[in-house]
C-alpha positions as a printed NumPy array, in Angstrom:
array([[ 40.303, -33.834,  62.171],
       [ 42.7  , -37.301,  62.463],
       [ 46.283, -36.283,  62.244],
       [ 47.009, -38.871,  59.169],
       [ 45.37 , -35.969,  57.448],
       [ 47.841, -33.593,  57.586],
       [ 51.253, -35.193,  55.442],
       [ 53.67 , -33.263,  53.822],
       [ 51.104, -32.142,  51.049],
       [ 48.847, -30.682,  53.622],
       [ 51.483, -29.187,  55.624],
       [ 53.001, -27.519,  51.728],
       [ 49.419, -25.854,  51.251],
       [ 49.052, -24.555,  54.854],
       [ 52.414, -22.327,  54.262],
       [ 51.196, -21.689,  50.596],
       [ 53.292, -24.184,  48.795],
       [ 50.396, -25.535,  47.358],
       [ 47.065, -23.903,  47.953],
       [ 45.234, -26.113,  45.775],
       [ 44.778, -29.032,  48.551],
       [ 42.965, -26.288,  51.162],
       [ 39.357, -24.73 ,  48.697],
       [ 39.373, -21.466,  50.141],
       [ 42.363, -20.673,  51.644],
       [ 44.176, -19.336,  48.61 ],
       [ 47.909, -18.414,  50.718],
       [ 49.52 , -16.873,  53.786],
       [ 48.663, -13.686,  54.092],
       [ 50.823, -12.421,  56.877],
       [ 52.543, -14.006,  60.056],
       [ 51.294, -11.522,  62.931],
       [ 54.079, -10.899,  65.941],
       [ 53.378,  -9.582,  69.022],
       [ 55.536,  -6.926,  69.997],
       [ 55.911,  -4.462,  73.21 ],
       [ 57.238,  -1.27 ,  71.391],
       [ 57.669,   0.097,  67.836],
       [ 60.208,   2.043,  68.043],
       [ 62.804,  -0.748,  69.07 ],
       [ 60.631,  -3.691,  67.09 ],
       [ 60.025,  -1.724,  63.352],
       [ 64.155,  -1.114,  63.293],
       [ 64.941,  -4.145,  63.802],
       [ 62.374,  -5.836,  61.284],
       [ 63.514,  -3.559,  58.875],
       [ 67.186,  -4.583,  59.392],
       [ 66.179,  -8.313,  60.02 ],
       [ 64.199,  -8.356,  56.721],
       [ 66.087,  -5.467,  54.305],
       [ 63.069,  -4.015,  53.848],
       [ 61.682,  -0.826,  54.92 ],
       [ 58.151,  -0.866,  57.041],
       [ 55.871,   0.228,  54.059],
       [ 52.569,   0.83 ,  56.219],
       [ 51.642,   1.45 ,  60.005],
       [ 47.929,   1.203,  60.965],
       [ 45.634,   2.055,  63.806],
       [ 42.892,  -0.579,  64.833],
       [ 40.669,   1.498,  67.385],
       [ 38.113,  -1.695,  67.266],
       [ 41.32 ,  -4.164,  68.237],
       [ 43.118,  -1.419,  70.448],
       [ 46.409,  -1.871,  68.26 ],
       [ 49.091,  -0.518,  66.098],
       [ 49.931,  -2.74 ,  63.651],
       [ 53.481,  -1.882,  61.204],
       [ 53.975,  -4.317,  57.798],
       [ 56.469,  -5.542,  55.98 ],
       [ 56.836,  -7.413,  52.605],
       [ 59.028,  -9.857,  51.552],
       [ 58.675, -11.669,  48.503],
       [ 55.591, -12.963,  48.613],
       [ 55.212, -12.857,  52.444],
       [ 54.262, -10.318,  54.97 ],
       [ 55.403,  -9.936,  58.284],
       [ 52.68 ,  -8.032,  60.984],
       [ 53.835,  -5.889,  64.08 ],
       [ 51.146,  -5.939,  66.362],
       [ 52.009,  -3.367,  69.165],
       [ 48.822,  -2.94 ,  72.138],
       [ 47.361,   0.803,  72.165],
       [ 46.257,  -0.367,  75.777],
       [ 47.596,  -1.87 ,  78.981],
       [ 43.727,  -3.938,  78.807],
       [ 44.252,  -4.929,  74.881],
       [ 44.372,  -8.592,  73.414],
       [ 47.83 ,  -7.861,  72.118],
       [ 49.478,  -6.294,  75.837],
       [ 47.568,  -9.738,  77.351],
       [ 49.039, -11.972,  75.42 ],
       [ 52.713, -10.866,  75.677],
       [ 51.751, -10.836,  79.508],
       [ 50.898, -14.271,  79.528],
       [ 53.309, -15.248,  76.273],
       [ 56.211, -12.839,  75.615],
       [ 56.849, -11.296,  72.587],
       [ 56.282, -13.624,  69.681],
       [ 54.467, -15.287,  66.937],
       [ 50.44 , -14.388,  67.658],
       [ 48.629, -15.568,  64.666],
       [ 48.729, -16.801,  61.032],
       [ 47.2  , -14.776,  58.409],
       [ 45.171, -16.71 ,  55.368],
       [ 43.951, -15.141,  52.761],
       [ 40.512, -16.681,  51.286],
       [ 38.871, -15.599,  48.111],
       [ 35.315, -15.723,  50.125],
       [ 35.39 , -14.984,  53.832],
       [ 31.309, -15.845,  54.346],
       [ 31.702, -18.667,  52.347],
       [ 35.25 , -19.842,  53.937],
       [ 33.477, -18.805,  57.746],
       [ 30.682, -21.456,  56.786],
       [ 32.517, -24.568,  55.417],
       [ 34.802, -24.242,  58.818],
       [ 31.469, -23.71 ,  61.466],
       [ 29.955, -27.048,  59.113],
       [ 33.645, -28.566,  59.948],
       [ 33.684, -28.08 ,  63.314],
       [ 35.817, -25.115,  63.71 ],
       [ 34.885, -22.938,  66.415],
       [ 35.048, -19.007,  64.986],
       [ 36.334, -16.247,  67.304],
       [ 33.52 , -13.963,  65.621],
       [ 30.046, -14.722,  64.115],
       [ 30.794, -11.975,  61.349],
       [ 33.618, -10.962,  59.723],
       [ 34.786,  -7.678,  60.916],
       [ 36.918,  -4.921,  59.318],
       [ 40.792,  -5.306,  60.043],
       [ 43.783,  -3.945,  59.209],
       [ 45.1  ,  -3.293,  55.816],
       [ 41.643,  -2.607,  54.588],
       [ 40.841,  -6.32 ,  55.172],
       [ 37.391,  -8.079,  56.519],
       [ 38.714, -10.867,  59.072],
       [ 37.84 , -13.346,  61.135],
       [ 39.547, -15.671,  63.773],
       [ 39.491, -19.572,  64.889],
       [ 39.915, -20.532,  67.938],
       [ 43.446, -21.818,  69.052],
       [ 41.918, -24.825,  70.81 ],
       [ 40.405, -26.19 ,  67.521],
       [ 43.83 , -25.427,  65.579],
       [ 46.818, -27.165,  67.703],
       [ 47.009, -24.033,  69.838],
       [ 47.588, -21.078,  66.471],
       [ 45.654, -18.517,  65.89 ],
       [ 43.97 , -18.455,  62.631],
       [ 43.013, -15.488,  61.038],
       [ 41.376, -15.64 ,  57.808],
       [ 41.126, -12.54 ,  55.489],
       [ 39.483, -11.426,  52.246],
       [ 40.193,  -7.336,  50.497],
       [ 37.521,  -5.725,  51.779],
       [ 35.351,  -4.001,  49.199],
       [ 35.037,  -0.301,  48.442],
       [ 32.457,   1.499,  50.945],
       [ 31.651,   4.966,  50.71 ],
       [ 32.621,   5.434,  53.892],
       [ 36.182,   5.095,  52.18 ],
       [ 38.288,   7.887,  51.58 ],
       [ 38.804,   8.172,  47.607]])
């Protein structure tokens, strides 16, 4: 992609301004953060942001906690490694604590997964998989997105496998 692409109209629709200049990608979703320990990083969210933590989460798959928070329209992610070997204890390894990935939401992950492969995009997973916050996601690579994670996300639909 040539960076004349990408003015102030483009850059209003990637943080939701304007979603209408991005098919697919309907909003931010949630701004993940890397962090080393709950119980130091959900206080001081929840002071940070006035808002209480309304949801904590277990991703065996992902070997993470994750903790959210809404504000307005915007949701804030606590990503906190169940494991020493987890993608989440790596990165603040190599990283620090921080900013890990941006959230999209998309009203068609398969659909949203194809039109980026045809693009050029290089996807972290062939097939959306189940997520947190009863979501199906999928990632891009950082190197084909100025170094940010991308996660896209679509509400996953009822299973049976879900409780009722």
């Amino acid at each position: 992609m040539g960076a004349g692409r990408f003015g102030r109209s483009s850059l209003n629709s990637w943080i939701g301004i304007s979603a209408t200049k991005i098919p697919g990608l309907t909003k931010v979703e949630h701004i993940g953060i890397a962090v080393k320990d709950f119980a130091s990083s959900i206080p001081l969210f929840e002071r940070l942001l006035n808002v209480p933590c309304y949801k904590t989460e277990t991703v065996e798959s992902e070997k993470v906690n994750t903790a959210f928070f809404q504000t307005g329209e915007t949701k804030i992610e606590l990503l906190e490694s169940t494991s020493s070997e987890g993608i989440i204890a790596k990165f603040i390894e190599k990283n620090g604590e921080g900013v890990h990935h941006l959230a999209f939401e998309v009203s068609d992950i398969f659909a949203e997964m194809q039109r980026l492969r045809n693009s050029g995009f290089l996807l972290l997973n062939e097939e959306p998989k189940k997520g947190a916050d009863n979501k199906l996601v999928c990632f891009l690579h950082p190197r084909h997105t100025s170094g940010v994670l991308i996660e896209l996300c679509m509400q996953r639909p009822p299973s049976k496998e879900d409780p009722i």
